[in-house]
C-alpha positions in Angstrom: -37.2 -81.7 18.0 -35.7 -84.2 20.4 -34.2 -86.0 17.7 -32.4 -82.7 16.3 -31.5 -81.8 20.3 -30.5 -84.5 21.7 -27.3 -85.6 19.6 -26.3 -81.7 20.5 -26.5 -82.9 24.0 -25.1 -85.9 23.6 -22.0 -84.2 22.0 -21.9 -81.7 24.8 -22.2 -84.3 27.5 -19.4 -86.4 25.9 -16.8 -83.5 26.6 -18.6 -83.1 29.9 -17.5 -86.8 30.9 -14.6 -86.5 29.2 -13.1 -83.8 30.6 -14.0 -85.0 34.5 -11.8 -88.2 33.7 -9.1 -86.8 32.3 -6.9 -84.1 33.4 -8.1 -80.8 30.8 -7.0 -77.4 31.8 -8.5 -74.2 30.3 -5.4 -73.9 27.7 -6.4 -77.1 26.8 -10.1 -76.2 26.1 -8.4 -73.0 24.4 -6.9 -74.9 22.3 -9.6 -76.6 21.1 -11.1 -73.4 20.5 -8.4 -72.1 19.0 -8.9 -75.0 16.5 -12.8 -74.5 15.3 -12.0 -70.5 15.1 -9.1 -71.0 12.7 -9.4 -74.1 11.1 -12.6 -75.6 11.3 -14.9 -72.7 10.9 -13.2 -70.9 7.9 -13.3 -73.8 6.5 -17.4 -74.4 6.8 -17.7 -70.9 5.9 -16.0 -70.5 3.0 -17.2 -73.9 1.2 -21.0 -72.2 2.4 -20.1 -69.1 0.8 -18.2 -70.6 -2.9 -21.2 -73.0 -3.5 -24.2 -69.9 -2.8 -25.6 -69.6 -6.4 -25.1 -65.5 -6.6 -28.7 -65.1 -8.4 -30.4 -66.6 -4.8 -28.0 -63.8 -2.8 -30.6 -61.5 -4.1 -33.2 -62.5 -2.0 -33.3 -58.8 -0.3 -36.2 -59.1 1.6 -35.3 -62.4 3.0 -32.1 -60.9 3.9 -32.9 -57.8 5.1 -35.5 -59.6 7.9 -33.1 -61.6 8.9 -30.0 -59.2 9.6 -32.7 -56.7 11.0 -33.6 -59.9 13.4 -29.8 -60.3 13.8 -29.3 -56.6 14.2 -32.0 -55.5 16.9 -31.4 -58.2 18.7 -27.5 -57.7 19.0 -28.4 -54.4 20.0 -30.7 -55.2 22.3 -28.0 -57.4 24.1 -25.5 -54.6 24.2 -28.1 -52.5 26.1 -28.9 -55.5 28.3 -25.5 -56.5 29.6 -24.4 -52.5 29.3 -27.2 -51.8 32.1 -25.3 -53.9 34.4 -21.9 -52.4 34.0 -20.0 -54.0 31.9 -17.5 -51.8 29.0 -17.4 -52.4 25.9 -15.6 -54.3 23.7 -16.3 -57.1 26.7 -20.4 -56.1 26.2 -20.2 -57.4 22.2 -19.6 -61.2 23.7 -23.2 -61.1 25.7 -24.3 -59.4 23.2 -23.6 -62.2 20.4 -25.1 -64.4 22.8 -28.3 -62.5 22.3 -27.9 -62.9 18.4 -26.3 -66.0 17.4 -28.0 -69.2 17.0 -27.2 -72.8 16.3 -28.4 -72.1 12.6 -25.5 -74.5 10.7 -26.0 -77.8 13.0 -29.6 -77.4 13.9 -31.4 -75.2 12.1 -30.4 -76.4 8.6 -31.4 -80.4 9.0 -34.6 -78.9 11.3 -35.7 -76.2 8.3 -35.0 -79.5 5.4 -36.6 -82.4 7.9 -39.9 -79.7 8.2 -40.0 -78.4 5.0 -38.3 -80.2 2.1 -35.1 -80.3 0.3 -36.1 -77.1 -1.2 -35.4 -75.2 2.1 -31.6 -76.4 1.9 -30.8 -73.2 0.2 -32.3 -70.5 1.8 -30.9 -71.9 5.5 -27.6 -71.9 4.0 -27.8 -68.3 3.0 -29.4 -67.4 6.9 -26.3 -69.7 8.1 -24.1 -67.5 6.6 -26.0 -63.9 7.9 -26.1 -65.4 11.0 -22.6 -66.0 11.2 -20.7 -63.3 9.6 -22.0 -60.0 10.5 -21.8 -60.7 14.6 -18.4 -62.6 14.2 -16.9 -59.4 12.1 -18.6 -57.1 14.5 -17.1 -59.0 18.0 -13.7 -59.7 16.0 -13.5 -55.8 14.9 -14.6 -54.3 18.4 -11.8 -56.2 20.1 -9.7 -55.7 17.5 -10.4 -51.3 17.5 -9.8 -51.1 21.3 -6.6 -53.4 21.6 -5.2 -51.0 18.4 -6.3 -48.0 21.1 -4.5 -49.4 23.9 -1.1 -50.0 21.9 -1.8 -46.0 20.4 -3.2 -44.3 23.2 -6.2 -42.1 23.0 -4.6 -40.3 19.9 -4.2 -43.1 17.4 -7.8 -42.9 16.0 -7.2 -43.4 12.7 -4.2 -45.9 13.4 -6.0 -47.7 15.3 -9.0 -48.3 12.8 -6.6 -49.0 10.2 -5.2 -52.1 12.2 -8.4 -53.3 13.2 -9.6 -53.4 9.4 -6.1 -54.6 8.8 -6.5 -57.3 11.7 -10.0 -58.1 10.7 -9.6 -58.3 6.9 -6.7 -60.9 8.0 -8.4 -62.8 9.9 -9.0 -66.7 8.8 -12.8 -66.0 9.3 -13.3 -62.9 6.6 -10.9 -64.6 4.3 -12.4 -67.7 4.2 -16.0 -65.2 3.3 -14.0 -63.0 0.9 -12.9 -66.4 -1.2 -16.1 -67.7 -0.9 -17.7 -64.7 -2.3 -14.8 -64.7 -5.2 -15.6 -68.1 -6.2 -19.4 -67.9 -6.1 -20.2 -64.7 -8.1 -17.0 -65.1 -11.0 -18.2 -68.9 -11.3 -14.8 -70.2 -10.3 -14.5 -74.1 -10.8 -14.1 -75.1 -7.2 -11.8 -78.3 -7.5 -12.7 -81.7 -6.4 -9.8 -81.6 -3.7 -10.3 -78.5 -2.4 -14.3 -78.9 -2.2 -13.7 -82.4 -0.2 -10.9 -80.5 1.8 -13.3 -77.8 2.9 -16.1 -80.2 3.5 -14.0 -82.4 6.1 -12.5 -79.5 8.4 -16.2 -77.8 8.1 -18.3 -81.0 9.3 -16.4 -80.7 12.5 -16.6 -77.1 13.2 -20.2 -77.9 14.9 -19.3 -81.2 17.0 -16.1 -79.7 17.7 -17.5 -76.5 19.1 -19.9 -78.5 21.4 -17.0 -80.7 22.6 -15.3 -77.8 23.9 -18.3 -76.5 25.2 -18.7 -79.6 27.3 -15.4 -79.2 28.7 -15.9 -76.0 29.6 -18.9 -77.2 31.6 -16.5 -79.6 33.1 -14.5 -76.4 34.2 -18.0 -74.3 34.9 -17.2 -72.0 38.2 -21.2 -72.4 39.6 -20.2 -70.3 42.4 -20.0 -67.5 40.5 -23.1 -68.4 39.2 -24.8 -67.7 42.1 -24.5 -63.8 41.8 -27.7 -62.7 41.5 -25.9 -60.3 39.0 -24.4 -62.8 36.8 -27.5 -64.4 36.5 -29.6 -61.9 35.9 -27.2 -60.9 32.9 -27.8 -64.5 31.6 -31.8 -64.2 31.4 -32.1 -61.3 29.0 -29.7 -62.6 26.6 -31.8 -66.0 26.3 -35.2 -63.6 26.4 -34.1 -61.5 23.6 -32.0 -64.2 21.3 -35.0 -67.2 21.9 -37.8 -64.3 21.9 -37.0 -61.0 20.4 -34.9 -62.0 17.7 -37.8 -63.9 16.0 -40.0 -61.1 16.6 -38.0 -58.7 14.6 -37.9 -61.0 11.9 -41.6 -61.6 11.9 -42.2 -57.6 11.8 -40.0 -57.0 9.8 -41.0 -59.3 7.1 -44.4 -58.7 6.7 -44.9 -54.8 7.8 -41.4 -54.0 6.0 -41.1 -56.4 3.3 -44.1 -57.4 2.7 -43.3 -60.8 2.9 -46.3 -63.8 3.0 -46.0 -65.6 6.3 -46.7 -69.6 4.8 -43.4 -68.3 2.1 -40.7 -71.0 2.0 -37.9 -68.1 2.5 -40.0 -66.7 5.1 -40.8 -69.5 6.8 -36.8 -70.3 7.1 -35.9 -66.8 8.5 -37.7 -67.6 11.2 -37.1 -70.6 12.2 -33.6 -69.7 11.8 -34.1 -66.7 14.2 -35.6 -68.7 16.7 -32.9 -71.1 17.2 -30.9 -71.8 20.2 -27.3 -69.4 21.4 -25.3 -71.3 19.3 -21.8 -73.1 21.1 -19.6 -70.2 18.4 -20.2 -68.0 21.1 -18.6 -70.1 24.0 -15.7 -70.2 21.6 -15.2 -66.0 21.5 -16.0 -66.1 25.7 -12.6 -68.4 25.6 -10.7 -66.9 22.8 -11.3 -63.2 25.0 -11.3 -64.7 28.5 -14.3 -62.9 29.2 -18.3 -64.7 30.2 -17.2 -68.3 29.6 -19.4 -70.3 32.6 -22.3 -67.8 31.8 -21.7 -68.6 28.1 -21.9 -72.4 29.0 -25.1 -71.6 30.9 -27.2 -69.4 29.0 -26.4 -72.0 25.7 -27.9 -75.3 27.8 -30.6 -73.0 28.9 -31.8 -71.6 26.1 -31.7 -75.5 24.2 -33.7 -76.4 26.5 -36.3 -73.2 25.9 -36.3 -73.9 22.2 -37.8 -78.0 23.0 -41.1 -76.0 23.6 -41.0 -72.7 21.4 -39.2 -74.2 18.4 -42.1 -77.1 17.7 -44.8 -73.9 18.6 -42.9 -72.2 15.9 -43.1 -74.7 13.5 -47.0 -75.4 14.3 -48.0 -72.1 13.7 -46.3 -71.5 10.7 -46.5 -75.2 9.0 -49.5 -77.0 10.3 -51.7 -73.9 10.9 
């Protein structure tokens, strides 16, 4: 575990340092975001989604843990942060806290170091549940209430219409939607346009942490020391480190009826137990909202998983 965690700190820590020497401003740190959500991301995603062999999509009951894991516990973080007063659409960026994990830079080499080669695929198919469905559901409640403001109260069915319209538009469900195309027609994915993908993917993860460390950099602590803020923080590490994984496990087996020593198994949750992943701290910058509790609750909950990820993987590998 410390050898997956500790280049993720090191990353972090290098735009930490970086950031206190040189003069970065939030629109600089923006930027940067700005970057992994349009370019990098898309990028990993859709290259994820074209080489998915469309006969191991129909792993249902691997799938259906997992986004029941995602689900509950995305719910569960609405509930959380809602309790303490915050509206929505701000609520759906705590709440992707509580249900998105570092699954693409440290769950996938953690699930193929433990487990084998053979465990490549189904952490790229959790990589991609993981992703999509919180991203499309943060992107979209933004996206419905910014259509309401321009419409008023009265524009229902305007303003759903240019949410979809905004969503389906978006750089992150197009990248999805082409990597979908390509994977179930059999598309030849050129050589070019593979290695393209490839090389704006691989730095979605280190980029995402860079920024994060300059956030740090920029980190506010005394707002952190509202009892409120920081009790809004615990939750979201409880139910995302915690919950999440729980789901997953009842769902599997009492649901599903899933074997608990089953590769796909296995993967789901190990996947469900990772850390908030640094995506998040991207969406708190992109909608100016929960950034230095974003930055927090991320380096907190890494530091959770040292113990309950290698518990995990005891109980479920060695056991």
């Amino acid at each position: 575990m410390i050898n997956f965690v500790l280049p993720i700190f090191a990353v972090i820590l290098t735009g930490y340092l970086f950031a206190r020497t040189r003069v970065i401003d939030k629109a600089g740190t923006r930027l940067l975001n700005d970057y992994v959500l349009f370019v990098a991301l898309p990028a990993l995603l859709f290259i994820a989604v074209a080489r998915a062999d469309p006969a191991e999509l129909r792993q249902w009951d691997f799938m259906g843990a997992t986004l029941i894991g995602i689900a509950v516990a995305f719910i569960a973080g609405l509930i959380a942060i809602r309790a303490t007063g915050v509206r929505w659409p701000a609520a759906t960026i705590p709440a992707m806290a509580a249900s998105y994990g570092t699954t693409g830079y440290m769950g996938v080499p953690l699930v193929i170091a433990v487990l084998g080669a053979p465990a490549a695929v189904p952490a790229a198919i959790a990589t991609i549940l993981h992703n999509i469905p919180v991203i499309i559901a943060v992107i979209l409640a933004h996206d419905l209430f910014a259509q309401r403001d321009r419409n008023g109260a009265g524009g229902g069915l305007a303003a759903i219409g240019g949410a979809l319209k905004t969503t389906l538009t978006n750089p992150l469900t197009v990248a999805v939607v082409a990597g979908a195309i390509v994977s179930i027609t059999g598309l030849p994915l050129p050589e070019g346009v593979a290695r393209f993908a490839d090389f704006l993917g691989a730095a979605a993860g280190p980029s995402a942490l860079f920024a994060l460390g300059l956030g740090l950099a920029q980190l506010d602590a005394a707002k952190l020391r509202d009892l409120g803020r920081v009790f809004a923080i615990l939750p979201l590490i409880a139910i995302k480190v915690l919950l999440q994984p729980l789901v997953t496990l009842l769902a599997g087996l009492y649901l599903f009826g899933m074997e608990l020593r089953d590769l796909w198994f296995v993967c789901a949750l190990v996947m469900a137990a990772q850390p908030i992943g640094a995506g998040v701290f991207v969406f708190a910058a992109k909608y100016d909202y929960f950034e230095d509790e974003t930055t927090i609750a991320i380096i907190v909950s890494l530091l959770v998983t040292l113990i309950s990820l290698p518990l995990l993987l005891a109980w479920l590998v060695v056991a």
